[in-house]
C-alpha positions in Angstrom: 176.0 55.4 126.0 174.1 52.8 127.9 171.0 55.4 128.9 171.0 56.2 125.0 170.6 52.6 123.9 168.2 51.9 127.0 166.2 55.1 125.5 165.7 53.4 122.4 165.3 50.0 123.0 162.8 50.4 126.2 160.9 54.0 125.3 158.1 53.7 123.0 158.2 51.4 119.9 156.3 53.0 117.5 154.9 50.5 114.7 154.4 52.5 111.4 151.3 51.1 109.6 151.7 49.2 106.1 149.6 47.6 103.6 149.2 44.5 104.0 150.2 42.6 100.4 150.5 38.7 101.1 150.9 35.9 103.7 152.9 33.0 102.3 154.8 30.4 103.3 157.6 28.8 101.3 159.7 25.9 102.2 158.6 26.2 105.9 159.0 29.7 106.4 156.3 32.0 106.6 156.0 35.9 106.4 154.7 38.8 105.1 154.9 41.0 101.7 153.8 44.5 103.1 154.2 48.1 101.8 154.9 51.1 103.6 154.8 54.7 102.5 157.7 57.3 102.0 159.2 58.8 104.8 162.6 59.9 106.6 164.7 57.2 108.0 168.2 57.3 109.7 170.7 55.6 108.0 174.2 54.4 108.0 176.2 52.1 105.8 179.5 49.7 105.7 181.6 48.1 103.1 184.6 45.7 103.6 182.9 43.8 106.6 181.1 40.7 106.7 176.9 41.0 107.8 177.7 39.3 110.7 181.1 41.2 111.8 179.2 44.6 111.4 175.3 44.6 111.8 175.4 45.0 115.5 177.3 47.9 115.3 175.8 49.8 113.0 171.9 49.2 114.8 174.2 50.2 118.0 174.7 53.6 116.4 171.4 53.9 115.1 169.8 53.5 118.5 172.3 55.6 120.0 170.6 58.0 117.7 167.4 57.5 118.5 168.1 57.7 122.0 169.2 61.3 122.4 172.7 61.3 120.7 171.4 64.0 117.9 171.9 67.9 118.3 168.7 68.0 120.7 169.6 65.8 122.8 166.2 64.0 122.6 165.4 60.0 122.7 162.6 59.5 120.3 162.2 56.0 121.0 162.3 53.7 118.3 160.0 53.0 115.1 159.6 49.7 113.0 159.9 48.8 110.0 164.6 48.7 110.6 166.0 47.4 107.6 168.9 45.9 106.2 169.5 46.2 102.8 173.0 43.8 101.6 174.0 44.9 97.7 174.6 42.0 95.3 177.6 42.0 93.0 177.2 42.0 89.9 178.1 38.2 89.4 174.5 37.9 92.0 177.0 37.3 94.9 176.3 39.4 98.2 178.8 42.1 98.7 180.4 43.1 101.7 178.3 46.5 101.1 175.2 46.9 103.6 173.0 49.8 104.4 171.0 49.9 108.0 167.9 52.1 108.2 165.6 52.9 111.5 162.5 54.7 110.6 161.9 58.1 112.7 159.0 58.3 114.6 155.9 60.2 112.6 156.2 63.1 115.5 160.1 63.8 113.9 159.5 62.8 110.6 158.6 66.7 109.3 162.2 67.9 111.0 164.6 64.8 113.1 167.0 66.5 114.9 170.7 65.7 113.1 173.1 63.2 114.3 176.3 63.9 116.3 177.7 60.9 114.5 178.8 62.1 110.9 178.5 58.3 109.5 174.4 58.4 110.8 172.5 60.2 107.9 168.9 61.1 107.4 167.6 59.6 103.9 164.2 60.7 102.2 163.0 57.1 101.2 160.3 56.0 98.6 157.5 53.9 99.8 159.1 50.1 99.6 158.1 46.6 99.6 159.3 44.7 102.1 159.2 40.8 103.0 158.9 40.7 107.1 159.4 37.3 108.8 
């Protein structure tokens, strides 16, 4: 498990490029509105557990992915943008729902090999807006 994480986390970091919308700063923090085309991500999601009780977990088992634990055996290495998306309810409350994504590197994006994990999926996303601090 360890040399699968390792893979990830220390192999290549492959930055996917973006459009660059805005810089802003509000109340002392500042970032970045960027947009970044379609492509294939993997992906796995919780419900019933706080962010903080389960977000470590679920990157874990994305790296693992990334790292070689897929039918191929391969490590990839890892690509940014990883998001976290947390659901509101529908009172505007954040849920205990949250889906974790990890963007496959452009040289697997045409065919990643699949997970061994059955909760890791591959999603076809639409390009997205993001706000990166």
């Amino acid at each position: 498990m360890f040399g699968m994480i390792k893979n990830s986390l220390f192999g290549s970091t492959e930055e996917t490029e973006y459009k660059l919308l805005s810089s802003e700063t509000k109340d002392g923090v500042s970032y970045e509105v960027r947009r970044y085309d379609a492509g294939k991500y993997a992906a796995i999601s919780s419900e019933g557990r706080s962010f903080d009780q389960v977000t470590g977990e679920l990157v874990r088992k994305l790296l693992m992915y990334n790292g070689g634990s897929n039918d191929q055996g391969e490590a990839m290495g890892t690509a940014a943008p990883i998001s976290i998306t947390v659901f509101p309810r529908d009172d505007g409350v954040m849920s205990r729902r949250l889906v974790v994504g990890i963007r496959i590197p452009a040289a697997h994006q045409r065919s990643p090999p699949a997970p061994i994990d059955t909760a890791v999926r591959i999603e076809e996303r639409p390009g997205m807006t993001v706000y990166a601090l």
